[in-house]
N, C-alpha and C positions, 0 to 999 in steps of 0.2 A: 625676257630679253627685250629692252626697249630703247637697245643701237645698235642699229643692221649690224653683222660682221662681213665687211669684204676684203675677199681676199685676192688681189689683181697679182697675176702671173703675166711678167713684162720686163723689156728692158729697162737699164736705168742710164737716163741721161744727163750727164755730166752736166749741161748748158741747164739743165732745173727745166727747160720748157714743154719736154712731153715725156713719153715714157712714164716710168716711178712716179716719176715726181710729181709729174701733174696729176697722175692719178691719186696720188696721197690728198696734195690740193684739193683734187677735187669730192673726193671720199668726206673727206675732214669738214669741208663746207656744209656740205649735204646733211649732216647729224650721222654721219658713218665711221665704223672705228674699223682704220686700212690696216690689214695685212696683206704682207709683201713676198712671192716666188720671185725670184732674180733671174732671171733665163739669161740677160748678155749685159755687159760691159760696154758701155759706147764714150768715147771720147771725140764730144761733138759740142760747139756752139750756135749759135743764130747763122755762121753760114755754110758751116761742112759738118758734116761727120768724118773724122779724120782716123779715129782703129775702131774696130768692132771685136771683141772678146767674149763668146760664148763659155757660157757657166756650165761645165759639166753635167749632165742629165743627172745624174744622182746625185748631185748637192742638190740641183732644182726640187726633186722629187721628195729628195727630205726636207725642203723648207716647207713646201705641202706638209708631209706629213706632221710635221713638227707644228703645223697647224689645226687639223684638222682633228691629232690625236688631244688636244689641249682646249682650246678656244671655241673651236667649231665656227662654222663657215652659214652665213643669209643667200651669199649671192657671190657670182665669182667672174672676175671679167680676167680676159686674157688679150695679149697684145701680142708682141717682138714675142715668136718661138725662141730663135737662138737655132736650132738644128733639126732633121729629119728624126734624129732619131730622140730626141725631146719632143715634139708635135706627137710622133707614134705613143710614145711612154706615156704622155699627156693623156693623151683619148683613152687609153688601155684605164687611165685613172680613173676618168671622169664616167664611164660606161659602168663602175663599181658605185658612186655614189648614188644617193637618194636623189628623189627630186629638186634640183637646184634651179633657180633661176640662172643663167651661164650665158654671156654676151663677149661675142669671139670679134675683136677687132683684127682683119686678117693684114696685120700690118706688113707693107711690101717694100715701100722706100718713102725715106724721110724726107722733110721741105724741103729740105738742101739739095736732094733729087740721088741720095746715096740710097742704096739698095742694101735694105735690113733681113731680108730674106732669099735664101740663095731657088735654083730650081726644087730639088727634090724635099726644100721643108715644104715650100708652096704647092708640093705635089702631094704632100702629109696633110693640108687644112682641110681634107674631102671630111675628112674623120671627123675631124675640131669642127664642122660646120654640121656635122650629124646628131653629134651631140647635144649642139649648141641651143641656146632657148631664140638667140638670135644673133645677126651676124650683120657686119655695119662695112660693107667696103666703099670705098667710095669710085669713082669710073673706071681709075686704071686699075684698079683692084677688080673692080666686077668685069671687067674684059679680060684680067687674069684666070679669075677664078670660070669663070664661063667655057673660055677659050673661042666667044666669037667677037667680033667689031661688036662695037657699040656705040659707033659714033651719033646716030639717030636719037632720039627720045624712042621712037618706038623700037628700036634695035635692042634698046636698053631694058625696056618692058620686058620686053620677051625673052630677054637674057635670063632676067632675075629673077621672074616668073619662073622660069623653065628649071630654073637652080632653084628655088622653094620649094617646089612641088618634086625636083629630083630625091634632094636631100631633106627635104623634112624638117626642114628652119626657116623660118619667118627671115627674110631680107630687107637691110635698110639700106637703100641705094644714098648714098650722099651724094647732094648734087653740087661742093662749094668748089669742084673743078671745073663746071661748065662755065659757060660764059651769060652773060647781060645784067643787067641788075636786078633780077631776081635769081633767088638760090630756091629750088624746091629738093627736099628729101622727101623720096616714097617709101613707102611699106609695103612688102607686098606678103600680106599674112599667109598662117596656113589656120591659123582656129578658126573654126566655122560661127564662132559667136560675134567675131568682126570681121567689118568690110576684106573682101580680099585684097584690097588697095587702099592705102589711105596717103595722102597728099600734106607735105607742110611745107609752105610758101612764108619768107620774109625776104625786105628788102638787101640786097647783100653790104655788107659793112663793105665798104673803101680802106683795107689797108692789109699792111704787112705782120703785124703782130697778130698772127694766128697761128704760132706753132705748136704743136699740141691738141689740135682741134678734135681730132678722129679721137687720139686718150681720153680726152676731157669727155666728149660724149658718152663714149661708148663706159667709163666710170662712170659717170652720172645714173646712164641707163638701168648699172646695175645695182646702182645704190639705191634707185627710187622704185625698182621691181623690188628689191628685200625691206621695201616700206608698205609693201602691198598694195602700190598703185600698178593698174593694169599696163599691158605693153604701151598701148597708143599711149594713156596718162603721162607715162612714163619718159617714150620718147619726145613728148610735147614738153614735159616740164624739164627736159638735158636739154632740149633746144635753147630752152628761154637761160638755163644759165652758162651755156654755152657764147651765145650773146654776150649776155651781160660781161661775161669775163672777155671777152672781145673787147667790148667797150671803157672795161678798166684796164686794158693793159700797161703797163708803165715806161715801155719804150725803151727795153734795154735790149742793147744789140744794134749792130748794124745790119742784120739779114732779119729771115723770117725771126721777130721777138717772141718772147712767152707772153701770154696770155695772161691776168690777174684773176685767177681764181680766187684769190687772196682776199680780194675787195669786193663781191659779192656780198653782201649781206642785206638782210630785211627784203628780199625782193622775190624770195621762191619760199612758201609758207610749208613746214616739214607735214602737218597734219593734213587733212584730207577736209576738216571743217573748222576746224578751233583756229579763232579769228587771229592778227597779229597785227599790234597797231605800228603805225609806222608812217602815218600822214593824219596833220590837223591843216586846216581851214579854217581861219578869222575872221570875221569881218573887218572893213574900212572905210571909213568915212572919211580917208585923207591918203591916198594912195600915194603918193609922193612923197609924204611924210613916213607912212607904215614903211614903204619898200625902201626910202635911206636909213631907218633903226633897224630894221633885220638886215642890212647889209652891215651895220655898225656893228651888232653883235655877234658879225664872225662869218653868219651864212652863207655859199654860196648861192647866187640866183641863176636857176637857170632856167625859168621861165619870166617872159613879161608881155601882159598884152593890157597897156596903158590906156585908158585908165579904171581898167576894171578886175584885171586879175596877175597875179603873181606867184610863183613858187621858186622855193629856198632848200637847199640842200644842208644837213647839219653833215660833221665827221662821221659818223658811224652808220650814212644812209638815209636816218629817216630824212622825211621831208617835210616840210610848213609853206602852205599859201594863204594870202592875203587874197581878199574877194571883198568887189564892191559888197557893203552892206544888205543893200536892197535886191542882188542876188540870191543872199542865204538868208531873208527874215533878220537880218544882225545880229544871229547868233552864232559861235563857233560849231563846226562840222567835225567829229571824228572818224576817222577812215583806221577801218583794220582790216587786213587785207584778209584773203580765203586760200587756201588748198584748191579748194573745188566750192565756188562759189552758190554753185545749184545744193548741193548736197548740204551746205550751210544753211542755206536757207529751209531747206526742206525738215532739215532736223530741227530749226527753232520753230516751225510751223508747229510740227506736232509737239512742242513744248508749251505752246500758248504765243507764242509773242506774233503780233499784228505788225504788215509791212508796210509801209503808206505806197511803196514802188518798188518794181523790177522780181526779177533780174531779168534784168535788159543792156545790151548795148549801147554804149552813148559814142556819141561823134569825135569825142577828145580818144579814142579808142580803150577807154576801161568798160569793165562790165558791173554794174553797182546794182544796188538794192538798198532799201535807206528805211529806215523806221526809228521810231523816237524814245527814249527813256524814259521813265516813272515823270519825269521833272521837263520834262519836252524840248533835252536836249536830243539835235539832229544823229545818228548815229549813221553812215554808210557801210557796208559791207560792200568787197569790192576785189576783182581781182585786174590784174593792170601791167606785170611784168616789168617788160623795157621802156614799157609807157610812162610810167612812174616818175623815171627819172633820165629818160631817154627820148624823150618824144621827137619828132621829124623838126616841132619849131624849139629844138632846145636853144639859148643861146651858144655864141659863139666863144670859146673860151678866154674871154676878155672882162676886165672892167665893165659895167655897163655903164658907169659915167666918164669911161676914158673917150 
């Protein structure tokens, strides 16, 4: 079997921005073939959730079954229960199956600030978080699920801590509720073969078009554990397209927008080492000439630092820069990006192949490695993310000759 099966147990939301939906989105993205529990019915857009309609516990339990007697299940994320006595049904289920990877997003209330779950399911997730391989609340959710303040950093620590080690499931505290311009999500493990705490820090996006965030992740998560990347791996590589589809959102709606799962591509590599091209570098000898013909044949630019380097955005992601000659020897640079850029490297070592650099860190923030072809064409190996095609000095979304 060579695409995960997930099977996400969640509501569906009419507005397409979280729930189902996104978890389809984002399933689908990832190289993953979604299967769907329906737990509730919601009749909601970008600014309200206006009816909530839970799906009878035994149609839910037969969409399960109806799964899992057929197709069979990689990895299985859960959202929106729907009712106390679906959460109970749920756990009775999942206490029966084999070892699953299982990522419990303990969904409470939506961006709209409507409440998707009432007390006594919320008081069913003890179960779903016992089970669970991991569990993603974000502040108001872990001051729920805790039952203390958590207003501190360190309040919050010791919250999640104290709830990992109660229950026996790794906690991913979300932090895109706090406040400043940094967002950090913790981890706070229970496998003794990783850190009991691990830490992930990016700058936080400025906007509104994040609804769906908690869905998107916590599918991601489960989709890239039934790829057999380890938890951190995992939660680090749903971060990065969690972003990304942040950054392509397309601005429908007037309240909190969906997100563009959609348009993700070329930017998170399915493999673990098998490289994936999706950036060249040219030389030029006439920078002003090179960056008006790639702009002539369509490309977007969304890097320029005149007069020595440039990069161009095609439709489908990849990307093409221009570089002063005498930068790269004046010959074109292939970039293919990596999975796991060390593990790349490591496996063409014991292949034979010789690297002339890295992997190492560079300042434009990718992490490269670069060795040469029979014919002593440049080749880089590189991993780079939002860097790619997102960088801090990306342009502004204008003309560059307006």
């Amino acid at each position: 079997m060579t695409v995960p099966r997930i099977l996400i147990i969640a509501g569906s939301d009419s507005g397409g921005g979280a729930g189902i939906q996104a978890d389809i989105k984002t399933a689908t993205m990832l190289g993953g073939h979604a299967m769907t529990a329906i737990t509730a019915i919601t009749a909601q857009n970008t600014r309200a959730v206006t009816h909530v309609h839970a799906v009878p516990t035994d149609i839910v339990m037969a969409q399960i079954d109806a799964v899992l007697d057929d197709i069979g299940v990689d990895a299985i994320k859960i959202g929106m229960i729907g009712s106390f006595r679906t959460a109970n049904a749920l756990a009775d289920r999942l206490e029966t199956l084999p070892d699953l990877p299982i990522v419990f997003d303990p969904v409470m209330v939506a961006s709209s600030g409507a409440a998707l779950a009432d007390d006594a399911a919320i008081a069913a997730f003890e179960r779903l978080i016992r089970v669970a391989s991991l569990t993603t609340p974000n502040l108001p959710e872990l001051a729920a699920l805790s039952g203390q303040k958590t207003a501190s950093a360190t309040a919050r620590s010791k919250a999640a801590r104290a709830l990992a080690d109660q229950l026996g499931c790794p906690i991913l505290v979300k932090g895109g509720h706090g406040t400043g311009d940094t967002v950090t999500d913790r981890l706070f493990g229970t496998n003794p073969d990783h850190p009991p705490e691990i830490a992930w820090e990016d700058p936080r996006i400025d906007t509104d078009q994040n609804h769906g965030t908690g869905c998107t992740l916590s599918t991601a998560i489960a989709t890239e554990l039934a790829g057999d990347w380890t938890l951190p791996e995992a939660i680090g590589r749903a971060r990065a397209f969690v972003r990304l589809a942040m950054r392509e959102a397309p601005g429908i709606g007037t309240g909190h927008g969906p997100m563009g799962q959609q348009a993700v591509r070329l930017d998170l590599n399915q493999t673990r080492w098998a490289p994936m091209l999706n950036q060249v570098t040219v030389p030029t000898s006439d920078f002003a000439a090179s960056e008006h013909f790639y702009r002539l044949l369509g490309l977007k630019q969304i890097v320029r630092s005149s007069p020595r380097y440039a990069r161009f955005e095609s439709e489908g992601g990849a990307t093409l820069s221009i570089e002063a000659a005498q930068e790269i020897d004046g010959k074109p640079v292939v970039y293919l990006e990596c999975g796991d850029l060390d593990v790349t490297v490591e496996t063409l070592k014991l292949l034979g192949l010789k690297f002339a650099s890295g992997p190492r860190d560079e300042k434009w923030g990718w992490r490269e490695a670069r060795l040469s072809d029979p014919c002593g064409n440049m080749v880089c190996l590189y991993q780079a993310g939002e860097m790619r095609r997102y960088p801090p000095w990306r342009l502004p979304e204008k003309d560059p000759d307006a």
